[in-house]
C-alpha positions in Angstrom: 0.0 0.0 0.0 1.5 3.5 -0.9 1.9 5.9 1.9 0.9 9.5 1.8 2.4 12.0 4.2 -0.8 14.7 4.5 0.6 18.3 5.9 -0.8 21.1 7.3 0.3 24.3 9.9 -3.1 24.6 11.2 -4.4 22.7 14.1 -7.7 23.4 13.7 -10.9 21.9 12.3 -12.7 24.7 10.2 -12.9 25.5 6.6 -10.0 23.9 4.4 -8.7 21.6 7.3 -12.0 20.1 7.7 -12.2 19.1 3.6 -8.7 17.8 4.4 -9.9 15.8 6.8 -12.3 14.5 4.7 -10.1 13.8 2.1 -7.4 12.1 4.0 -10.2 9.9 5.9 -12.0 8.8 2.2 -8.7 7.7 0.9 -6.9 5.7 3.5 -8.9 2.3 2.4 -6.6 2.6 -0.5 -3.6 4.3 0.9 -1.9 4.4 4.3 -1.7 7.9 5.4 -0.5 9.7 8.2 -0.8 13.3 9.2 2.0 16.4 10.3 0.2 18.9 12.2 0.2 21.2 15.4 -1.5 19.9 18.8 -5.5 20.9 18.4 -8.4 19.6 17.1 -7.0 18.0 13.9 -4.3 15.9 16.3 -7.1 14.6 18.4 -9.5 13.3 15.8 -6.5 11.9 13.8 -5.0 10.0 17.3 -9.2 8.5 17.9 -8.5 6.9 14.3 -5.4 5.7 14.7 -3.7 7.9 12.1 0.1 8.1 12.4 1.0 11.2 13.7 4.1 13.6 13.2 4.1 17.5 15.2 5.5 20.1 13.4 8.7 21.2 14.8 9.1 24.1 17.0 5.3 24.1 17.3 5.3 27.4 19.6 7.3 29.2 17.1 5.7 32.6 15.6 6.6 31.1 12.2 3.2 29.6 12.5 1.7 32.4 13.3 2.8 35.3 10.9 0.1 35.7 7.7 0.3 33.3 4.8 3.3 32.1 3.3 5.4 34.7 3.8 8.3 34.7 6.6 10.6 37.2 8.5 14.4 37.8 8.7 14.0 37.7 12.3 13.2 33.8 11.9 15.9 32.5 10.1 17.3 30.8 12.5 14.2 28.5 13.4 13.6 27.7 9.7 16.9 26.1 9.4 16.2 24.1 12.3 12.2 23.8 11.1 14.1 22.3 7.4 16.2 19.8 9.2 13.4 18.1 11.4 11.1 17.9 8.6 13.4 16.2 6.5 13.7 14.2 9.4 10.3 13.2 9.8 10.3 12.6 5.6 13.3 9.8 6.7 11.8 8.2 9.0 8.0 7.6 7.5 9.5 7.7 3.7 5.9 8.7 1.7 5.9 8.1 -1.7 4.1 11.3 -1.7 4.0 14.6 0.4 0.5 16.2 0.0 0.6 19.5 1.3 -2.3 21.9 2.0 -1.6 25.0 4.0 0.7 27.4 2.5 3.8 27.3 4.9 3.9 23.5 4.3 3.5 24.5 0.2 6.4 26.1 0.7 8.8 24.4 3.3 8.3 21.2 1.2 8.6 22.6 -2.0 12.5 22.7 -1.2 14.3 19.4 -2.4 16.3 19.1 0.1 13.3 18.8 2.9 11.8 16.2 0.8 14.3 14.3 -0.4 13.0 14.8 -3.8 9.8 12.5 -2.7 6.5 13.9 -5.4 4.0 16.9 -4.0 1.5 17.7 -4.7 -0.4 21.2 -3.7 -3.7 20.7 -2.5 -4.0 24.8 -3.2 -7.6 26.0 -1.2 -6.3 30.2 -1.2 -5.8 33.2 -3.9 -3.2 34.6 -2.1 -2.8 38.1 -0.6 -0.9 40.4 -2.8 2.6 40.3 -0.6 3.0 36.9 -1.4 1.4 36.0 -5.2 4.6 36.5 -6.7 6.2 33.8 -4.5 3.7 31.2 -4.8 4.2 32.0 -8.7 7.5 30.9 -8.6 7.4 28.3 -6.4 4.7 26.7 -8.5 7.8 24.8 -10.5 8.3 22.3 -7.8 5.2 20.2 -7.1 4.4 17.4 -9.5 0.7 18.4 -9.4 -1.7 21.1 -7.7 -5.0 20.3 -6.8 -6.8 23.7 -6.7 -10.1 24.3 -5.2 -11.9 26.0 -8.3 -11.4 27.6 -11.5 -10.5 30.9 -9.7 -7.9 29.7 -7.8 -6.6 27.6 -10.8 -6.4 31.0 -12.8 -4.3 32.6 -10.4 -1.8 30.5 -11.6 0.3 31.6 -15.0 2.1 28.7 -16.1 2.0 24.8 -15.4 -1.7 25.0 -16.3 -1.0 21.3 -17.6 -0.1 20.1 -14.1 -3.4 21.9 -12.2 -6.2 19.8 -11.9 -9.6 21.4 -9.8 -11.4 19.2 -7.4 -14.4 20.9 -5.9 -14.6 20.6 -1.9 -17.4 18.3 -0.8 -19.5 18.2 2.4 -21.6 16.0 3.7 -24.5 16.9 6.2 -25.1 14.5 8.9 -28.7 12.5 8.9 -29.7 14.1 12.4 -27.7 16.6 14.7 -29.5 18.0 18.1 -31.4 21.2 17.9 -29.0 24.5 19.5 -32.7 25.1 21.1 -32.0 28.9 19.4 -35.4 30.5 18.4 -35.6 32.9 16.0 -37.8 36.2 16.6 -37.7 37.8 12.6 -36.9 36.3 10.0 -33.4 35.2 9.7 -30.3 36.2 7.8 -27.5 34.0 8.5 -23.5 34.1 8.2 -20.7 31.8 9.1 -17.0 31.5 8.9 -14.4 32.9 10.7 -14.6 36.5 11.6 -11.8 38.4 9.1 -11.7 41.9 8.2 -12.2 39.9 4.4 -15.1 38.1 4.9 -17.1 41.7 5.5 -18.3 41.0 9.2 -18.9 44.8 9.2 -20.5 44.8 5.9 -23.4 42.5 7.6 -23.8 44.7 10.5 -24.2 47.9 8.5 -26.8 45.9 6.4 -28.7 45.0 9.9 -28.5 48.6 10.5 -31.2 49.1 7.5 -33.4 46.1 7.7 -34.3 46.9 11.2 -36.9 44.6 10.9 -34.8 41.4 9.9 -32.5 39.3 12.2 -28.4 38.8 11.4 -27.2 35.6 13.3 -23.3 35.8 13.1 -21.5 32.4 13.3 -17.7 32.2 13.3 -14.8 33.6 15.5 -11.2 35.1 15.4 -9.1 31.8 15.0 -6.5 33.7 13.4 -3.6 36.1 14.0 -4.4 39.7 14.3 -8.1 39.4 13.7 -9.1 39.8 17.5 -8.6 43.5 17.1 -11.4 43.2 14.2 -14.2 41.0 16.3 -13.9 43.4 19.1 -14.2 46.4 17.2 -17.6 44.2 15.6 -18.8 44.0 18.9 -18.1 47.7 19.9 -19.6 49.0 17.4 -23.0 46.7 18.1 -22.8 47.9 21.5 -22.4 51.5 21.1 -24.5 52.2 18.5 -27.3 49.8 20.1 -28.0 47.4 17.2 -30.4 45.0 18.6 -30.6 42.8 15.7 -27.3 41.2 15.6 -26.5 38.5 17.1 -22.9 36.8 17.5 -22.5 32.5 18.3 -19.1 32.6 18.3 -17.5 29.1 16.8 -19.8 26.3 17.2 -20.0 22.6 16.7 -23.9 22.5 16.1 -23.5 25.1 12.8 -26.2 22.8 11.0 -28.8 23.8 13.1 -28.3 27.2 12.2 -28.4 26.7 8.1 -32.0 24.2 9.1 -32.8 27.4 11.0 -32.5 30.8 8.6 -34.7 32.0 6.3 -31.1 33.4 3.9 -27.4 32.7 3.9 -25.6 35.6 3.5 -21.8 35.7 2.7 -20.1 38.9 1.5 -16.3 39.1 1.4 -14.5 41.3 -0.5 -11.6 39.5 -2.3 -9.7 36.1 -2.6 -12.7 33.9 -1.7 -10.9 30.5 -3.4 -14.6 28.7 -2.8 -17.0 29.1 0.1 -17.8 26.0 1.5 -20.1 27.7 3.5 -22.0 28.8 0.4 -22.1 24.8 -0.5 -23.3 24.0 3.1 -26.3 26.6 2.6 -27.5 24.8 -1.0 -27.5 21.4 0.9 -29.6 22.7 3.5 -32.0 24.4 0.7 -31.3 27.9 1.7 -31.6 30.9 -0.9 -28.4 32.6 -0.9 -27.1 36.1 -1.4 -23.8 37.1 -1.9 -21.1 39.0 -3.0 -19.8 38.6 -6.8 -16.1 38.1 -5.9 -13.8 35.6 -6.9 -15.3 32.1 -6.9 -18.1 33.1 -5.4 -20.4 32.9 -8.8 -18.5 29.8 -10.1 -19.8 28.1 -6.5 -23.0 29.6 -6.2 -24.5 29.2 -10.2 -28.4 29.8 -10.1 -28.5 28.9 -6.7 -28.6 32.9 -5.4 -28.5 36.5 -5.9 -25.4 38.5 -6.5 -25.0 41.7 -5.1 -22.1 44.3 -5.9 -18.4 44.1 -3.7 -18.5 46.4 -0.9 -22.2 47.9 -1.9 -24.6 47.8 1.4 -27.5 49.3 -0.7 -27.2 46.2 -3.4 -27.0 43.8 -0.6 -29.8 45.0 1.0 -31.8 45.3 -2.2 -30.9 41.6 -3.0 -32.3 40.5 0.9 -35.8 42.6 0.4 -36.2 41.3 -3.0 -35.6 37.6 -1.4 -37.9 38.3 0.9 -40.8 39.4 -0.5 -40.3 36.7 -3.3 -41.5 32.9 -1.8 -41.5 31.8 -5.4 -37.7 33.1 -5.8 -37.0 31.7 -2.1 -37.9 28.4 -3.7 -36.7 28.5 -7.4 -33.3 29.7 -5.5 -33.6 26.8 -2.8 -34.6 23.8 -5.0 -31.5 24.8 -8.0 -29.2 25.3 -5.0 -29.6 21.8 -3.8 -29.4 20.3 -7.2 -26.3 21.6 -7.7 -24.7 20.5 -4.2 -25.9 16.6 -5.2 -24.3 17.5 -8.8 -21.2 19.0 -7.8 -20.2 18.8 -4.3 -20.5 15.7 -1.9 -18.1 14.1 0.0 -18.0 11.2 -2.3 -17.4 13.7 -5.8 -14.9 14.9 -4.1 -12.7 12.0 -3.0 -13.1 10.3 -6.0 -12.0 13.2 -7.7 -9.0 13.6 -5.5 -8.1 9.4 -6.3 -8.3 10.3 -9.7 -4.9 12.8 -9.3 -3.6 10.3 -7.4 -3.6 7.2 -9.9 -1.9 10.1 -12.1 1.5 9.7 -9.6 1.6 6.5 -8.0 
């Protein structure tokens, strides 16, 4: 049985981590995999499977905390030392393959020498923030394929368009989760992900400023650096300015009952959205959706919601009265959105998307 070495910096389970998870769970009846991570959430889960385990050297180090992909001077020191161990770790478990999906571990393993030229392959889930496109570019040269998330992301690449192939995230929603025993007072506009300055928090609550008469349940929370400074300037403004119809649920493990819960999913960033999973998660719960047209946000969403203008409060808004006063629309939206999650995005489209790279390498 071949063995795949899966790598990520981030311990936790949201977002891209948790379609990892997936991923490296739906394969391992035809490979043996094991899993380099930080201590967290991801650790756990793996150690109740039995997965093989490796920790990330110098877990504490601020390496793992600085934005994506790019590093400081100032840690030069602890990436030589972060190099050695990992090729280390590539020693002792010998993959045939590295499968990389955060972008420090793009990098750190792109280098030969960490590797010891074993095949990688980019499981690429970002567009990358402007600082660092160029270097992604250009490191591009070294895995043997990327998986990218969507079309979008796959554009952001210039050359080695032969070696890309996309593979859409899949969910799966379980058959029964217990009720968060949350009651709804108006009817409902939900958003969830992780609170970032990106992903238009404060667009939301200046939209629940004007539709007064509607409900905003905000689902997500500051996992990463820098971002607290954001949430708490969220909730300062809610408090000084006496909105009454926000509402912030911080991160939560009963999410589905939210989407059974809403009357509209709502998801508004401003840039570099590579998919919105969350947008997927809304269609399989039959929930009309409207969001901002950035990115890959119309490749994911298709007929399945209204597009409103990046950055634009008044077209958002327009979009959420419109939804609302239309049940027909509310339906038409619902019923294409779910067609197109059994068409395009389960669990089971996805991993056998992701085997189908794989028989590509070994």
């Amino acid at each position: 049985m071949k063995k795949i070495l899966f790598a990520t910096h981030s311990p936790y389970y949201i977002g891209g981590e948790r379609s990892m998870w997936d991923v490296l769970t739906g394969i391992k009846d035809k490979y043996e995999v094991a899993l380099l991570t930080r201590k967290g959430e991801l650790w756990k889960m793996a150690k109740k499977q039995n997965i093989t385990l490796f920790e990330l050297p110098l877990p504490d180090s601020d390496i793992w905390r600085v934005k994506r992909g790019l590093f400081l001077p100032l840690f030069k020191k602890e990436i030589i030392k972060i190099l050695k161990e990992l090729r280390k770790i590539i020693e002792k478990y010998n993959p045939d393959l590295i499968y990389t999906h955060s972008m420090k571990m793009h990098l750190f393993f792109s280098i030969p020498f960490v590797r010891k030229n074993k095949k990688l392959v980019w499981h690429f889930r970002d567009v990358p923030e402007e600082v660092s496109k160029f270097v992604f570019r250009l490191f591009a040269i070294f895995p043997f394929m990327i998986i990218t998330i969507s079309e979008r992301v796959k554009d952001f690449f210039y050359l080695g368009k032969n070696k890309i192939r996309v593979v859409y995230n899949g969910i799966r929603i379980p058959n029964g989760f217990i009720d968060n025993e949350i009651k709804k007072e108006k009817f409902t506009i939900l958003s969830v992900g992780n609170i970032q300055h990106w992903k238009g928090q404060d667009i939301i609550i200046e939209c629940a400023k004007k539709l007064k008469d509607f409900e905003f349940w905000i689902v997500g929370d500051a996992i990463h650096p820098g971002e607290d400074k954001f949430k708490k300037k969220l909730i300062e403004k809610v408090r000084k300015e006496n909105i009454k119809n926000v509402r912030f649920f911080g991160k939560r493990d009963d999410v589905f009952s939210f989407y059974k819960k809403c009357d509209i999913f709502l998801h508004v960033p401003r840039e570099r959205e590579g998919f919105g999973r969350v947008l997927v998660e809304a269609m399989a719960f039959r929930k009309p959706i409207v969001a901002t047209a950035v990115a890959a946000v119309p490749e994911i969403v298709g007929d399945a919601g209204l597009l409103a203008k990046k950055e634009s409060i008044n077209d958002i808004c327009e979009k959420i009265i419109r939804l609302y006063k239309d049940k027909k629309l509310q339906k038409n939206l619902s019923d294409r959105g779910y067609k197109r999650y059994k068409e395009l995005f389960t669990i089971d489209k996805m991993i056998e998307g992701v085997k189908k790279c794989l028989e590509e390498i070994i």
